[in-house]
C-alpha positions in Angstrom: -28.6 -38.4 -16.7 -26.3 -36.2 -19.2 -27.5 -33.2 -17.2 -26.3 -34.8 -13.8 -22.9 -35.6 -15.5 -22.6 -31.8 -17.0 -23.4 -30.5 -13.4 -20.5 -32.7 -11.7 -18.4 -31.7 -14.6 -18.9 -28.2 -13.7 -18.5 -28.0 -10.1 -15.3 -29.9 -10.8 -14.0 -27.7 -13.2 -15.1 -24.9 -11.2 -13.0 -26.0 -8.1 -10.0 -26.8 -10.4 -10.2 -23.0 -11.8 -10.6 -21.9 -8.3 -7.2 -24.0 -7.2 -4.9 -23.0 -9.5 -5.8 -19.5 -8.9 -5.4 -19.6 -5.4 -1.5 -20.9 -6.4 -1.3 -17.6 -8.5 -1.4 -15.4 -5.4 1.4 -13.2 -4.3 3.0 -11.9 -1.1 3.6 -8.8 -1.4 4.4 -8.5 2.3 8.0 -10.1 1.4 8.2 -9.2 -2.2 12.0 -6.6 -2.9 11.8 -3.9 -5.0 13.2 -6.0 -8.5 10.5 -8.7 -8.1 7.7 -5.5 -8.0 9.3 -4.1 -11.2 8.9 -7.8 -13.0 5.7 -7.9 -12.1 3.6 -7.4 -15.7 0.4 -5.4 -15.8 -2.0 -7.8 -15.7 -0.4 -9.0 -12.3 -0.8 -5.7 -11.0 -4.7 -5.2 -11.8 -5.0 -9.1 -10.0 -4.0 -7.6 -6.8 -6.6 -6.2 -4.3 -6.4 -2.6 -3.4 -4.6 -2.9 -0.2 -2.2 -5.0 -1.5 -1.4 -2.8 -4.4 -1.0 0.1 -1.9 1.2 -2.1 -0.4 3.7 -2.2 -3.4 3.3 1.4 -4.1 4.1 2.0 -0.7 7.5 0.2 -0.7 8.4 1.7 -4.4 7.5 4.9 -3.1 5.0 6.3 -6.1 1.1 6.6 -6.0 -0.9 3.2 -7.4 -1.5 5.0 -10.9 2.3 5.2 -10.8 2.5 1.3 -10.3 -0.1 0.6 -12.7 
């Protein structure tokens, strides 16, 4: 029984981490030039590859520039 409960308690947990990090995503496509220069480090690194590209794109330096 305590094994059933810690495998609900998981998958909820699971889809609770998996929600708030879908909330943490950003849109680059709309993001100005000050809001890329706020952004910290570990923001950066969160991105995907195109998306970073994207930024560097618009700031007009290489990704190990951004980063």
């Amino acid at each position: 029984m305590k094994l059933i409960y810690t495998i609900i308690l998981s998958f909820m947990l699971l889809g609770v981490s998996s929600s708030l990090k879908a909330q943490e995503t950003l849109d680059v496509s709309t993001m100005k030039k000050s809001q890329i220069l706020k952004l910290t480090y570990n923001q950066l690194t969160d991105l995907s590859l195109e998306d970073l590209m994207t930024l560097a794109d618009k700031m007009g330096v290489s990704t190990d520039e951004l980063l």
